[in-house]
N, C-alpha and C positions, 0 to 999 in steps of 0.2 A: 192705715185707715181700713176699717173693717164696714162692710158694704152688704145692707138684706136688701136683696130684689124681691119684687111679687109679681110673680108670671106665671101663667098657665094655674091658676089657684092654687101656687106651692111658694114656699118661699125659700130661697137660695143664699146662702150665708158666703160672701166672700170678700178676700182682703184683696186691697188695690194697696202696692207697694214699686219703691227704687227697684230694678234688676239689671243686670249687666248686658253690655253688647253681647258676651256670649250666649245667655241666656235663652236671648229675643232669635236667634241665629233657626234653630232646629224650627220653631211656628213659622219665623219667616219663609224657611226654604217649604216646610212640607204646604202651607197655604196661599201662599204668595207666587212664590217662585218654584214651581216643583218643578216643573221640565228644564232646567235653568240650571247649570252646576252651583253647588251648597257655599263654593265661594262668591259667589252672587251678590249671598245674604250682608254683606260686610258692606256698609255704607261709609262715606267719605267722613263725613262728619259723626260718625260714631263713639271718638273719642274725644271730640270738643271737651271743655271744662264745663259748658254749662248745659251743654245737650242731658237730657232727661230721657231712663230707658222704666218703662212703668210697666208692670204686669200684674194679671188680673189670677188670681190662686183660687180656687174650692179644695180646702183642707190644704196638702203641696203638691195638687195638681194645676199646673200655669194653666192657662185657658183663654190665655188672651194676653197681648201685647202692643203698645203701640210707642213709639218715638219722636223727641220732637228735640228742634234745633233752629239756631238761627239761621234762615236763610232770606234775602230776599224776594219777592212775587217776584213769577216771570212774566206776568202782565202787571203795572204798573196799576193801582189804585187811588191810591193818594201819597203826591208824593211825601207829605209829611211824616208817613208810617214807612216809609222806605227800611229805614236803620231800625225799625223796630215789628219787623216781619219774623214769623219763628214757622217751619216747614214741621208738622204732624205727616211722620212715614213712616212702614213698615208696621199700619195697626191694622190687625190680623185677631181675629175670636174664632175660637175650635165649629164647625158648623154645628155640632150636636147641643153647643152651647149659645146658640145666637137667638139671641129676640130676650133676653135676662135679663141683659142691664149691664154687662162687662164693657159693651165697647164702651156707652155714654161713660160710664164712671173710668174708664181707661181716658175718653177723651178732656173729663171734666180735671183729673190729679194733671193733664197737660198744661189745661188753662190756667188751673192755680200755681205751677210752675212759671208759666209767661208771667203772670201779670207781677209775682216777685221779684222776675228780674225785667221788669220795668216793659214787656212787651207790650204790642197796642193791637197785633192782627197774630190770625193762628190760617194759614192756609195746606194745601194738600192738593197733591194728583187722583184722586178720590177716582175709586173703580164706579162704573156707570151703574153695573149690578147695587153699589152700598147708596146711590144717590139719595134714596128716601132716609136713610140716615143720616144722611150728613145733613139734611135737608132741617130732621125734626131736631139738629141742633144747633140750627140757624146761621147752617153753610148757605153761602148763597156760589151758583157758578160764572163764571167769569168766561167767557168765548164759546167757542163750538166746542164738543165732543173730538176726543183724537186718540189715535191707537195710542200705545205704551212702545216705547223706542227698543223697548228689550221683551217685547213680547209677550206681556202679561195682561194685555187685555185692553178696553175701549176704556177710556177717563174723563174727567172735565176737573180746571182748576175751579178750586173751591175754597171759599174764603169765609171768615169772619172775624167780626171784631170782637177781643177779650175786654176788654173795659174803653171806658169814654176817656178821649185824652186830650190833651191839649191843646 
């Protein structure tokens, strides 16, 4: 999927494409997790069959990556979307590169991955600093504000619905 954003009166040509756990691995540690050892970066479900690892290219420079998997809410929403909960982790845009249009089109190839394998909800540990972005893509948050268990900063779960279901 090839993606023009128009920001700052310029416009930015880039492909939103499948990339590998290891790929996601070096963006994860250097923005994510830098004070964190690099084995950090390697998430439980990284290898699932259906988990999706998507990253965002200007020419073959990565610039942006985000993850997503089935997991479900750790605060319970409705219980009918329980078995069809999918966890957005590890999405991370280069800072020189944010305000474009990487994360949304990083987060939008996630949704059209959910809703093909039949998902109904897309949530996340969302850092407190990205709240107005998750916000303008109609995360809504779900309880108080709480540190990150591994020390990467303040968060709030954050939720939304990928299509209308049953």
């Amino acid at each position: 999927m090839t993606v023009t954003s128009e920001s700052d009166c310029h416009l930015t040509m880039f492909t939103i494409r499948a990339v590998t756990a290891e790929e996601t691995r070096p963006l994860r540690h250097k923005i994510l997790r830098p004070h964190l050892p690099f084995e950090t970066t390697a998430y439980p479900n990284d290898y699932d069959n259906d988990t999706l690892h998507v990253g965002a290219f200007v020419n073959d420079d990565l610039v942006g990556i985000a993850t997503v998997f089935r997991a479900p809410m750790p605060v319970e929403q409705d219980s009918i979307l329980l078995n069809a909960s999918w966890q957005l982790r590890g999405m991370a845009v280069k800072e020189k590169m944010r305000g474009k249009g990487f994360g949304a089109a990083l987060v939008r190839a996630c949704i059209q991955h959910i809703t093909q394998q039949g998902g109904g909800v897309l949530w996340c540990n969302g850092r407190t600093s990205a709240l107005k972005f998750y916000q303008s893509l109609e995360f809504q948050t779900i309880g108080e504000e709480f540190e990150s268990p591994s020390g990467t900063g303040s968060l709030f779960v954050m939720w939304r619905y990928v299509k209308e279901t049953a």
